[in-house]
C-alpha positions in Angstrom: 14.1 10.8 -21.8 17.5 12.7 -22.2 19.3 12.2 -18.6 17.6 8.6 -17.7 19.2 5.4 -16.4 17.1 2.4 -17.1 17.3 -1.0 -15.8 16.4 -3.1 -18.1 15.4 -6.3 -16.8 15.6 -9.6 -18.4 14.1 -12.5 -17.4 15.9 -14.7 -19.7 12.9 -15.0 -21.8 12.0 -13.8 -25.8 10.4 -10.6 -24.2 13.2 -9.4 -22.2 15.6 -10.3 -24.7 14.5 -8.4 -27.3 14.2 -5.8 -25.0 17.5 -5.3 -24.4 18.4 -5.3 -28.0 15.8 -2.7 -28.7 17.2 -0.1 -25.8 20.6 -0.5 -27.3 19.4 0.5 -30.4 17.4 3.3 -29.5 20.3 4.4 -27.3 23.2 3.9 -30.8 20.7 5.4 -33.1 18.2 7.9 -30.9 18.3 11.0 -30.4 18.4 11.0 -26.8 21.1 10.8 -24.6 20.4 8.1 -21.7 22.0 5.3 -19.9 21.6 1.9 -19.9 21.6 -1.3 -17.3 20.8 -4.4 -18.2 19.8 -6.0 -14.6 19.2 -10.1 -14.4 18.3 -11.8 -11.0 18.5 -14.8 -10.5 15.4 -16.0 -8.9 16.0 -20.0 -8.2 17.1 -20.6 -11.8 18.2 -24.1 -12.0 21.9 -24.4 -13.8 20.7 -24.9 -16.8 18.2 -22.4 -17.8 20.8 -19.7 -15.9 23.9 -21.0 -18.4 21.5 -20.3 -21.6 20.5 -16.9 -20.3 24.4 -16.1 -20.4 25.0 -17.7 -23.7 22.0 -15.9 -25.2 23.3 -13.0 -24.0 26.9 -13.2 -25.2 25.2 -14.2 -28.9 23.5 -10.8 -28.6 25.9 -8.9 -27.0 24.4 -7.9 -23.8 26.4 -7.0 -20.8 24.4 -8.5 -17.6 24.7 -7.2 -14.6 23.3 -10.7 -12.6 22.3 -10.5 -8.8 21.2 -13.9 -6.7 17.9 -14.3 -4.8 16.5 -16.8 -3.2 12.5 -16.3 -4.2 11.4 -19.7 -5.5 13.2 -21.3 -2.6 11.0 -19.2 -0.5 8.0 -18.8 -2.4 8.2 -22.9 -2.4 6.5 -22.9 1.0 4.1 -20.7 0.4 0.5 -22.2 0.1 -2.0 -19.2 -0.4 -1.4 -17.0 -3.7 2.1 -18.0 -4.2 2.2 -16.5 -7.5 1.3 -12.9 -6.5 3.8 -13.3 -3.4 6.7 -14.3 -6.5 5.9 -11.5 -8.7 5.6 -8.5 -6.0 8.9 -9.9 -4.3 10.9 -10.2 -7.5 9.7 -6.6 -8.5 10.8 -5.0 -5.1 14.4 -7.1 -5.6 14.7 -5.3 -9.2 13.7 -1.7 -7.8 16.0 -2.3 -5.1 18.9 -3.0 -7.1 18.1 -0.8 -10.3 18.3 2.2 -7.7 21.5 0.6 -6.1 23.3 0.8 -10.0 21.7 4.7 -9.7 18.5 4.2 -12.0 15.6 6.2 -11.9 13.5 3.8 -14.5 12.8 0.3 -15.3 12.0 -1.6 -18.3 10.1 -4.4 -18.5 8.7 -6.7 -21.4 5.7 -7.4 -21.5 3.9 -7.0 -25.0 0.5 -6.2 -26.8 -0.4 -9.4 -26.0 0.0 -9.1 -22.8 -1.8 -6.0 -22.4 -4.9 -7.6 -23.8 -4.6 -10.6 -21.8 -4.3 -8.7 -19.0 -7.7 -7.1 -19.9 -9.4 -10.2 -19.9 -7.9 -11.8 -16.9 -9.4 -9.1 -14.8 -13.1 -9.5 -16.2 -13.3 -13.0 -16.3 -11.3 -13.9 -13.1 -10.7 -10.8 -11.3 -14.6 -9.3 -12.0 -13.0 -5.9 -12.4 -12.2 -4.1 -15.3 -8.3 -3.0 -15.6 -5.6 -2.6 -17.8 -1.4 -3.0 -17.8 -0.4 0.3 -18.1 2.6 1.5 -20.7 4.1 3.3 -17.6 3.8 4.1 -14.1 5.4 5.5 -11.0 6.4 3.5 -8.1 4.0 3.4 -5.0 6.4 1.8 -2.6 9.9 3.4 -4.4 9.7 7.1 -4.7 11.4 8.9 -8.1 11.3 5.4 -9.9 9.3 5.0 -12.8 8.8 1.7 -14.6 7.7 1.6 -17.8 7.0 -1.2 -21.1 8.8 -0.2 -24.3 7.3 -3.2 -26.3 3.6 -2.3 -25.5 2.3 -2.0 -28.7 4.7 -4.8 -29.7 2.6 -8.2 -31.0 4.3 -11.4 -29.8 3.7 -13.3 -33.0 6.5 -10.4 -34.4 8.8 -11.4 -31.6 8.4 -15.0 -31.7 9.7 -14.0 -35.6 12.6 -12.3 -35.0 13.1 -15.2 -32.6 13.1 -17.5 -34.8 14.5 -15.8 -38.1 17.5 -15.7 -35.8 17.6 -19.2 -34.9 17.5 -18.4 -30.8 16.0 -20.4 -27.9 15.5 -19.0 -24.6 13.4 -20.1 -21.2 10.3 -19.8 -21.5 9.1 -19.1 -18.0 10.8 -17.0 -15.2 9.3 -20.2 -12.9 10.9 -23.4 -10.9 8.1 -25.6 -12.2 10.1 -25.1 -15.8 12.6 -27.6 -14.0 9.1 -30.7 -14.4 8.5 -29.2 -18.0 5.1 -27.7 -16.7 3.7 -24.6 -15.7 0.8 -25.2 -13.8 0.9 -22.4 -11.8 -2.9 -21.0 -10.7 -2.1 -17.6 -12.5 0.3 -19.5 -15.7 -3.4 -21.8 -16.4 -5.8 -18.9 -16.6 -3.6 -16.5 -18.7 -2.8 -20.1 -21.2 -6.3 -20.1 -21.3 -7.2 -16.6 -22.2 -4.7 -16.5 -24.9 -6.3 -19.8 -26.5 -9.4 -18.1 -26.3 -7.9 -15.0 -27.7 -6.8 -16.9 -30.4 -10.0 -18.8 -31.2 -11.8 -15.2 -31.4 -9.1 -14.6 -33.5 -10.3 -16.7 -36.5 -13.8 -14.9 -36.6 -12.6 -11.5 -36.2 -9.3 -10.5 -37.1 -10.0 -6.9 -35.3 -10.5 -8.9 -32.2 -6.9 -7.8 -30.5 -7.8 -4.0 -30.9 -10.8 -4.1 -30.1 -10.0 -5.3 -26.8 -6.9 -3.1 -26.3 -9.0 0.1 -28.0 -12.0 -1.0 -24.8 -10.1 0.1 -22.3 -9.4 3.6 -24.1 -13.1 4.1 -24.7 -14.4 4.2 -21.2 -17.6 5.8 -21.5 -18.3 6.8 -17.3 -22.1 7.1 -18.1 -22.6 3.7 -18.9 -20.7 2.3 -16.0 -22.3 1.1 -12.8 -18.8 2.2 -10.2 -15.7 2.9 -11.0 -12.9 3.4 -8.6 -10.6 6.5 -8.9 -7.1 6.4 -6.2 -8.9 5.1 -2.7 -12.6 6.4 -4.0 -15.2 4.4 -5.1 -17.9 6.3 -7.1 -21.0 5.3 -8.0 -23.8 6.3 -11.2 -26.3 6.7 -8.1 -24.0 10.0 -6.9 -25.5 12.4 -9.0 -28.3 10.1 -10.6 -31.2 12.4 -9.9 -29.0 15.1 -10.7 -29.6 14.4 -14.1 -32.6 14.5 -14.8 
C-alpha cells in the first residue's frame, strides 16, 4: 500500500533474492508510492556462504542493510525442537529490527510451493489441517504486518529465472549447510513431502491446485472440529439442532 515501509528479508537464498528484485520493480514501475528495506541477518553464516550473499547482491543490485546474531550458535545446544526455537527467534530478530529501520511490514519468500507443502506437513505430521497464510498481523509486535509477495509464485519459475541468469545462491538459511547436509527433523519431512508432491505430480498434473484450492473450499458441515482464535467448536454443538 501507498505510505508502507517493508523490510524485505533475505535469507541469501533463490526465494529471498528474487524477492528483492521483484519489490524494486514494483516500487520503479508501480503505482504506489512505498519504501523499501532490504534487511539480511546474519544468523551463524559461516564466511563463505555470507561473502556470496554480498556478491549476489552487488550482481543484482541490492543495497543490504546486514545485522549479526548469534542463533545457530545458540540454537546449537538446544536438544528438543531446535528447529522451531531457530525459526521463531530469527523471526522476532527481523521484527525487531525492521521496526528499528521504521517499518510497519515485512516480506518474506516463501512460494506456491511452499504453501502446499505447508498444507501437507500439517495433515500428515502435525494431524491438523492449516495453511501459510499470504499475510498476517503480528501477535507478539503490534502495527506490523508481514506478508508473502511470491505466494502464488511456483518454484520451478524461480529456479528458471535462476538459472537463465546464470546465479548460485545458499541453499539453506542452516549451519548444517557448513557438512553439505540438511538433516534437520523439520528440513527431512518437508524433502519428503515435496518428493511426494512431485510423484503425484506425474498422475495428475492439477495435483498443486488442488491442494492449494482445499484449503479455500472448507466446507464446516463436513468437518468433525475446527478451531476459530482460542475456541474449539465441535459438529456435536448444534447437531440435534438440525434436524
Amino acid at each position: 500500500m501507498s505510505g508502507d515501509k517493508i523490510a524485505v528479508c533475505i535469507s541469501g537464498g533463490k526465494d529471498s533474492m528474487l524477492l528483492a528484485k521483484c519489490m524494486q520493480e514494483l516500487q520503479r514501475h508501480g503505482d504506489m508510492d512505498f519504501e523499501l528495506k532490504f534487511l539480511c541477518m546474519n544468523p551463524g553464516y559461516n564466511e563463505k556462504n555470507m561473502q556470496k550473499i554480498r556478491n549476489n547482491a552487488e550482481i543484482l543490485n541490492i543495497p543490504l542493510n546486514v545485522f549479526e546474531t548469534d542463533i545457530f550458535e545458540r540454537v546449537e545446544r538446544i536438544e528438543d525442537h531446535p528447529c522451531y526455537i531457530c525459526a521463531r527467534m530469527r523471526r522476532g530478530y527481523l521484527y525487531n529490527n525492521a521496526k528499528d529501520l521504521g517499518c510497519n511490514k515485512i516480506a518474506l519468500g516463501h512460494h506456491f510451493d511452499d504453501v502446499i507443502e505447508t498444507i501437507l506437513m500439517g495433515m500428515l505430521y502435525g494431524a491438523q489441517m492449516q495453511t501459510m497464510m499470504p499475510k498476517l498481523h503480528s501477535t507478539f509486535h503490534p502495527g506490523m504486518e508481514l506478508i508473502r509477495p511470491l505466494y502464488y509464485v511456483k518454484e520451478a519459475d524461480i529456479i528458471s529465472w535462476m538459472n537463465k541468469n546464470e546465479l548460485e545462491f545458499i541453499k539453506c538459511a542452516c549451519k548444517i549447510t557448513e557438512k553439505d547436509s540438511c538433516e534437520s527433523e523439520e528440513g527431512s519431512k518437508r524433502e519428503e513431502v515435496k518428493n511426494l508432491i512431485k510423484s503425484l505430480r506425474q498422475k495428475n498434473k492439477y495435483i498443486d491446485t488442488n491442494i492449494f484450492r482445499s484449503a479455500q473450499n472448507v466446507n464446516l458441515d463436513t468437518i468433525i472440529s475446527y478451531r476459530r482464535k482460542e475456541y474449539t467448536h465441535h459438529f456435536l454443538e448444534d447437531y440435534d439442532g438440525n434436524k
